[in-house]
Structures are given as structure tokens and as C-alpha cells.
N, C-alpha and C positions, 0 to 999 in steps of 0.2 A: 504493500500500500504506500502511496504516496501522497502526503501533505505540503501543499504549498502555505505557508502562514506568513499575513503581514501584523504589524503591532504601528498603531499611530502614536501620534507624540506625546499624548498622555502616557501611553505604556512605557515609557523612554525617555521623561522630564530630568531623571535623576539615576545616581550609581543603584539606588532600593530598588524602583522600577525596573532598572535593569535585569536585578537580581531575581526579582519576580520572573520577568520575560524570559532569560538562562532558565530555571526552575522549569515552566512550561515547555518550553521545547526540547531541554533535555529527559524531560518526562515520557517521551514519546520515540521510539526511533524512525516512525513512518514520518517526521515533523522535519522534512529534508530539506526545503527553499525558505529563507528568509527574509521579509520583505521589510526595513526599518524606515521608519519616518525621521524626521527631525527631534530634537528634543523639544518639547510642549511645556505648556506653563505649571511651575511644581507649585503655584498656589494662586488663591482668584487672580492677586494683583501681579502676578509676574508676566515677561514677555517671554512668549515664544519666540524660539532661535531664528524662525525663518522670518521673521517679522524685524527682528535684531540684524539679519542679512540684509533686509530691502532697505532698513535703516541706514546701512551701511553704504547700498549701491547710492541711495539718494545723495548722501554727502559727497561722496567721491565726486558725484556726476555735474557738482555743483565746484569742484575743484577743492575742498575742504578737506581739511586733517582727520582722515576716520581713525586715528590711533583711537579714541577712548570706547566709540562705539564695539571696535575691533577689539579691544583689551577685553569687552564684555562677552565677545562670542569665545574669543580664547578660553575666559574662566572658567566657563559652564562645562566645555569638552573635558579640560585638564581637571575640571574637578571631579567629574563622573571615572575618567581614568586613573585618578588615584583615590577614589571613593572605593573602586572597582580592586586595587592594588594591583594590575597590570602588567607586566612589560612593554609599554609603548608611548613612541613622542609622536604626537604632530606635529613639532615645528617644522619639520621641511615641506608639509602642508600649509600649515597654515603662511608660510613666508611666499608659494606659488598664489596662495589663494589673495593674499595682502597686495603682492604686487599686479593680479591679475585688473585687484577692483581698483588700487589706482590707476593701469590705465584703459581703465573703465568696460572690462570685458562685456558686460551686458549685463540686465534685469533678472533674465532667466541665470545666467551661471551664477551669478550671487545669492539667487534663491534654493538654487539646488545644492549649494557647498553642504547644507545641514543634515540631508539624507545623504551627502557622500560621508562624510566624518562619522557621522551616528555608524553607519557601516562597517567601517573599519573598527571603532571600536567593537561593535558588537561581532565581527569575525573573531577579533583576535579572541574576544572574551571566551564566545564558543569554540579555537580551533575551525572553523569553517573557513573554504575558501572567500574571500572575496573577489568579487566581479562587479567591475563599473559596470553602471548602466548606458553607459555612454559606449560600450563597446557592442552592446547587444538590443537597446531600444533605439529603433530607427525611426525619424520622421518625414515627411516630403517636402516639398519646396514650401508647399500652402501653408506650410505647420501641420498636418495632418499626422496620425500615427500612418510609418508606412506598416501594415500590418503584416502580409506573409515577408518582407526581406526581415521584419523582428520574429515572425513566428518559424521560421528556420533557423537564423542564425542563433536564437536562444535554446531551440532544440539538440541542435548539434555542441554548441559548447555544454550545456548542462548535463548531456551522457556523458562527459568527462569527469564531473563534479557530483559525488551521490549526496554530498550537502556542500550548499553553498548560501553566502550573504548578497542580496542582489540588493541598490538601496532604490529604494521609492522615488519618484514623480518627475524623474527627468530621463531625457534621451539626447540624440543626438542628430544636429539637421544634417543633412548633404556638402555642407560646407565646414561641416565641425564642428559648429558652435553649440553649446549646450540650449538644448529648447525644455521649458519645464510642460507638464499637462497643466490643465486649472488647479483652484486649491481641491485638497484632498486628492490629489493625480497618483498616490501612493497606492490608491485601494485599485488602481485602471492597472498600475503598473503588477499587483500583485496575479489581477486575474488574465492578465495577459500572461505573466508565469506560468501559473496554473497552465493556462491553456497550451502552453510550447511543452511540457512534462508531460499532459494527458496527467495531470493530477485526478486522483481519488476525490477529494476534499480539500477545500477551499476556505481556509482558517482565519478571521478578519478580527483581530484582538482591538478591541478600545476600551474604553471606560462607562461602558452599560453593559447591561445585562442581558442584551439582546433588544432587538426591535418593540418596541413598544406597542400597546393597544391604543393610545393614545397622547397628544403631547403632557408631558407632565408639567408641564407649564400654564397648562388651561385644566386639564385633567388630574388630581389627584392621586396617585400612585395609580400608576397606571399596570394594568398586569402585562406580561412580557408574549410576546407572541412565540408559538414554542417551533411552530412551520407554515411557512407563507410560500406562496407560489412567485416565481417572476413576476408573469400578470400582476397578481396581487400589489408586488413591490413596488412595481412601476406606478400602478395606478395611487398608490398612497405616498409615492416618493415626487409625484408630480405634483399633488397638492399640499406638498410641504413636509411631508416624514422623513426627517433627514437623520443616518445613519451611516448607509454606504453610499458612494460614490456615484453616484447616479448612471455614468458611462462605464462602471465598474464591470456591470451585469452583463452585457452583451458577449466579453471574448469568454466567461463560463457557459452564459447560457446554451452559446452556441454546440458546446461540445460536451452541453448536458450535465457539467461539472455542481455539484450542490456547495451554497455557499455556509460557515457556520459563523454566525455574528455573536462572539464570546467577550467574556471583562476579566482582562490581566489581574487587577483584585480581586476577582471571586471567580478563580478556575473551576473552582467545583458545580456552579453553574452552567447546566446544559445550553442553557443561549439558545439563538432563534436561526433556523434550517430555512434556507433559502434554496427550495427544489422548483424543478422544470414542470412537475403535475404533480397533484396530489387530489385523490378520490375521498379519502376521511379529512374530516373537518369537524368540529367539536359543536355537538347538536346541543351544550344546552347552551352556547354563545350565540351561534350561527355564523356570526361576523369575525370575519378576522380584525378586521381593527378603523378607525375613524381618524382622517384627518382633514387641514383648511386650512383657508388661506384667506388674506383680507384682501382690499383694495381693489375691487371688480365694477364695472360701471354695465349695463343693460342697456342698448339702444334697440327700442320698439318699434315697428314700423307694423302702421294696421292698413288696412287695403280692403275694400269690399272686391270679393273674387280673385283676388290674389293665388287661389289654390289652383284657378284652373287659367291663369295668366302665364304661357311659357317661358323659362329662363329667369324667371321673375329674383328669386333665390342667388342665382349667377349674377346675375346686375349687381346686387347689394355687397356681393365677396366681392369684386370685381373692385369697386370703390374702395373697400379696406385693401384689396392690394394693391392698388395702383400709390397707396397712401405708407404702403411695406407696414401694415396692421394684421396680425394674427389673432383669429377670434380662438376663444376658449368654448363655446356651446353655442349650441343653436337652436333652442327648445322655442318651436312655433304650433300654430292655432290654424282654423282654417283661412282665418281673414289676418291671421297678426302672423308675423314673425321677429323675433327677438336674439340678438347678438350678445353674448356676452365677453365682454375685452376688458384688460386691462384696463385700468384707468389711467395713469401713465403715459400710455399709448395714445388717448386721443387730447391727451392734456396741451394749449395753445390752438387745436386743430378743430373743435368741437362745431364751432358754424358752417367751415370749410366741408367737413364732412355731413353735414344735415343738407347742405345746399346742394351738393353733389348729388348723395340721396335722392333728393327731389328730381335735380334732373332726370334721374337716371330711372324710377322707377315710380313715378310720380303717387306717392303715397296720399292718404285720405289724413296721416298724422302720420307727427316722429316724436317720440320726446327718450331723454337718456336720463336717467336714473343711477345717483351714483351709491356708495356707501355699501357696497355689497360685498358679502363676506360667499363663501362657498364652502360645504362641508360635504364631504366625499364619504359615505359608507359604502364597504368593503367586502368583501368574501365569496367566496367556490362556494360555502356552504347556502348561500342565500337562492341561488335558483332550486335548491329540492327542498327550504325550509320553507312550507306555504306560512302568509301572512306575514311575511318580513315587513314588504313595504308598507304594510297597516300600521305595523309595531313601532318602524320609525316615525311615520305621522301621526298617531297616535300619541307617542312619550313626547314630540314637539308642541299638540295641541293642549297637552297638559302642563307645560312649559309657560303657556301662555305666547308662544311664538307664532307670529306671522308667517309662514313661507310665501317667496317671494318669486323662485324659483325651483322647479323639477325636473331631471333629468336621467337617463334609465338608461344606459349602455345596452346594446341589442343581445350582447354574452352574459347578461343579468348578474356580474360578478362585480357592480357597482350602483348606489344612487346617490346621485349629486341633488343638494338642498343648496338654495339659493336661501340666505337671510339677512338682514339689514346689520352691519355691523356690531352693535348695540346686544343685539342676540346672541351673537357669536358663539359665547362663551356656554353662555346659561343652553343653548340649544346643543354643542358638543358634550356639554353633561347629563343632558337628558337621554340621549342617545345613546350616551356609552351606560348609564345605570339601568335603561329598561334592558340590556344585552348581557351585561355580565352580571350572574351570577355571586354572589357574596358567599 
């Protein structure tokens, strides 16, 4: 069996965490790829390192003395390394890395020095090979991952290596210069491993306990989802359930790889399984889990005969494209139909777009509606549980909540509630206490 395992910066703030993360993966021998982040903030008010790097590029880039910002990334390395009691210097890194950012290598290599060092330490601590990323993640001219010239050449170098440290979130463009992913590019980088090994299991270490049933920020302790489907993830990762990486999923999912979202402080915690299908679903919840998102605006547009006017729908997208606006729902009536966007998105543009409208599709009314929140329920189990969508309009109507919007994915493994922001909160708790079980 083969485990590919990444650990983000929380698992790796400090020499303790460290020692945690050694612990875990020496715990295991199938635990072969390693996948490290930068070091993370070791208490509320501290900086994370990769933030201390962009710190760092910004001075430079302005011609400025980074010795003290610099002295601050030095300390953190050299204290976890003799935290750790070691054998190993950075300085002949850190003097490459120093003189790289005076003269002013780039954004991305300054960002990425923190998952290169993390690495090295963490090889030497384990005895693991280390392997730049820079020698095995490729990208294209666009910035794009180049995907099969990375998923060969990570394939062929890793049958060398039955364990090795690969660090998280950067590659390298055609020209050589280090290109980083977005933040959190650590968890793309790990399951792009995964997928060049034909990894078993796919091991995502941070600081929860797994995927959540809902935000613990609006929601209460919220109980931990124990197996979600992709589907699932996507649909609750789009309205705001953030966990993994959101472009993380795609080089597992493709090769059917299961993901396990574990917490470096509570190993003993099974965490939340992130599989390609799954048939059982927990009949007394039904839902796998509830999320949302604020700042949504509705433009109405009503029409007598609208239903049976051709192209009529195509006109009204047509205008949000030509305006480069992407609607989020389109939940319409026989004579209405109703857009729902960003608000954002049409913010400065608002009369430019109603006017257009009109030309274009000459409406009987329009009006936008802003203030709207969206609350996405979730789960496989809800198409064979009759009377879901009673249950959620139901615990809303006794909430005292207006719905404002409704919307019902045609794979019934979602319903999106439209409510007035105001609601928000009081209607995510309604929702999540008529479903779970105490």
C-alpha cells in the first residue's frame, strides 16, 4: 500500500509540531511521499513564514534593506532545527535565497523558499530523500500546471525513491523560474503526487478534525462528516466549505484515489473520507452537510409569454456576457425569470445592465434585489430520503424565515435556499438542528 501524505502549516508552525508530524508518519510504513507546507502561525497573533517571504519580496522590490524582515525568516527555520536537535545548516540557503531577493528574483520564488526549507528540514529529520519541486512540477507558458510532462516525470523519478520529501505549492515555468499555485497550492501539489504513484490513499493533515457538517462559525460544534462524495465536496466547497484545496480534487479524483482529511493533534481521529461514490449515507441525518455564502444580488425580469418567446433566456446571458458576468442560478416562472450574481459583479454597472436588458428582451419589468445570502443543502442521501425538501422548508418556516429563493439541482444531491442576509445565520441553524440528531 501506498500513502501519499501532505501536512499544512499549522502541522509544521514549530520543532512540537514537527515532532507530532515524525510521530504520524513514522507510525505507518505505507506513509511513503511527503508533502510539507511552510511553517504556519504557532499562535493567533503570529505570522506565517510565507507571509514573512512576501514581506520580504515587497521591500526588496522597493530597493530596501530586508536584513530584519530576513533575520525573522532565518529565526523561525534555525529555531525548529535546533528545537528539533538536528544535524543541519541553512546558511548556504539561506545566503542563495538572500541574494536571490535582493536582486529581486520574483513574487513566486520568495513565496515558495518556505515549503523549500520546511522540506529539507523535514527530510533530514525523517532520513527521507529530498526532491525539489522545481525539478518534477512543471508548468506552461500560460502559468498553467503542465500536467502529463509533471505526471511522468514525477512517476519515473519516484520509482527511485520508496520514500521521499517533495515540498508543496511551487513548480517550475519553461524558462526556470519558480511559478507558485494559489494559496493552499500544497494540497494540488500533494494530489498531483498521489496521482504520479497511483497512490492507495491520499492523507491531507491540518488542524481539524475533518470536514465539517457545518461552519463552526455560524454553527455550533458542528459534527464532522465521516464520508463525502467529490460531488458532495464540490458542491459544498463552492459555497464556501473550505478545507481542501478546491483544484486539489480533480488529479485524485480522476484516478479514483480516496482522499482522508485528518488533524496532526488528534491522530487518533478517523477524519473525513473523501471517495469517488458512495451508496450508504446515514439515514437518521440524511444530509451530509450545509453551507453559504453572503453577498448575492437577484435580477428579475417578468414578461407576459416569455415561456413560449424563442431564445428569450439566450438574450439575457448574452448581456451578462458580453458585460464578462457569470450568473450563479437561474431559478425562473412561466412569465418571470430571475438571475442570480454576485453583487460585486454588477456593482458601478447596474443601469448599464437594466438598459441593455430592455433593449435586448424588452421586459414588462426588471428590478435587482440585493442583500442575499444562499444556503446550499447537501447529500447522496436526500434523493431516496422522501420528504427532505418538506423538512428543510419546514424547520425555515418555523424559523420565522422568509425564503426568497429555491433551487433543486436535477441529481437531487443539493437544494439551494435563497434568504435575505439578516436570516442567514438563524436559517443555517435551523437547518442543520431539524437534520442532526443529538
Amino acid at each position: 500500500m501506498v500513502k501519499v501524505v501532505k501536512f499544512g502549516g499549522s502541522s509544521l508552525a514549530d520543532a512540537d509540531q514537527f515532532r507530532k508530524v515524525i510521530k504520524i508518519i513514522k507510525a505507518e510504513n505505507d506513509r511513503k511521499y511527503v508533502i510539507p507546507s511552510a511553517p504556519g502561525k504557532r499562535f493567533s497573533d503570529d505570522v506565517k513564514v510565507t507571509d514573512l517571504l512576501y514581506r520580504c519580496y515587497e521591500v526588496a522590490s522597493k530597493g530596501e534593506d530586508i536584513t530584519e524582515v530576513f533575520s525573522q525568516i532565518k529565526d523561525r527555520f534555525n529555531t525548529i532545527i535546533k528545537e528539533l536537535g538536528i544535524e543541519l545548516s541553512l546558511e548556504e540557503e539561506f545566503n542563495k535565497i538572500h541574494s536571490a531577493m535582493v536582486h529581486k528574483a520574483g513574487r513566486d520564488y520568495a513565496a515558495s523558499r518556505g515549503e523549500y526549507l520546511n522540506g529539507i528540514i523535514l527530510a533530514k529529520a525523517l532520513g527521507y530523500k529530498f526532491i525539489n519541486a522545481s525539478n518534477v512540477i512543471f508548468f506552461n507558458e500560460d502559468g498553467t500546471l503542465d500536467f502529463e510532462k509533471t505526471n511522468n516525470v514525477l512517476s519515473e523519478v519516484l520509482k527511485e525513491h520508496e520514500y521521499a520529501v517533495i515540498p508543496g505549492f511551487y513548480g517550475v515555468m519553461p524558462n526556470d523560474t519558480i511559478k507558485t499555485f494559489s494559496r493552499g497550492g500544497s494540497d494540488i501539489t500533494g494530489s498531483i503526487i498521489a496521482r504520479a504513484v497511483e497512490a492507495d490513499l491520499y492523507e491531507n493533515w491540518t488542524d481539524v478534525n475533518g470536514f465539517l457538517m457545518a461552519d463552526p462559525r455560524v454553527v455550533e460544534n458542528p459534527y464532522t462528516i465521516s464520508k463525502v462524495t467529490y460531488k458532495e465536496l464540490r458542491e459544498l466547497s463552492y459555497m464556501g466549505a473550505t478545507v481542501l484545496h478546491e483544484e486539489a480534487i480533480f488529479p485524485v479524483r480522476t484516478a479514483g484515489i480516496p482522499i482522508n482529511i485528518r488533524n496532526t493533534n488528534h491522530p487518533e481521529q478517523a477524519g473525513t473520507m473523501i471517495v469517488a461514490s458512495s451508496d450508504s449515507y446515514d439515514h437518521e441525518r440524511v444530509i451530509t452537510g450545509i453551507a453559504g455564502k453572503h453577498g448575492f444580488s437577484v435580477i428579475t425580469i417578468e414578461k407576459d409569454m416569455m415561456n413560449s418567446e424563442y431564445g428569450f433566456g439566450r438574450r439575457v446571458l448574452e448581456v451578462l456576457e458580453k458585460k464578462n458576468i457569470s450568473f450563479e442560478h437561474l431559478p425562473s416562472g412561466i412569465d418571470t425569470m430571475s438571475v442570480v450574481l454576485a453583487t460585486e459583479a454588477i456593482e458601478g454597472r447596474r443601469e448599464d445592465i437594466i438598459e441593455k436588458l430592455n433593449d435586448s428582451v424588452k421586459p414588462d419589468s426588471i428590478s435587482i434585489e440585493d442583500n442575499i445570502a444562499l444556503i446550499a443543502v447537501v447529500g447522496r442521501g436526500m434523493k431516496n430520503a422522501k420528504g427532505t425538501a418538506a423538512r428543510v422548508f419546514k424547520s425555515i418556516a418555523e424559523a420565522d424565515v422568509n425564503v426568497r429563493m429555491i433551487d433543486q439541482g436535477s441529481c437531487e444531491y443539493n437544494i439551494i435556499i435563497g434568504v435575505s442576509e439578516p436570516d442567514f445565520k438563524k436559517t443555517m441553524n435551523a437547518i442543520y438542528k431539524e437534520f442532526v440528531v443529538e
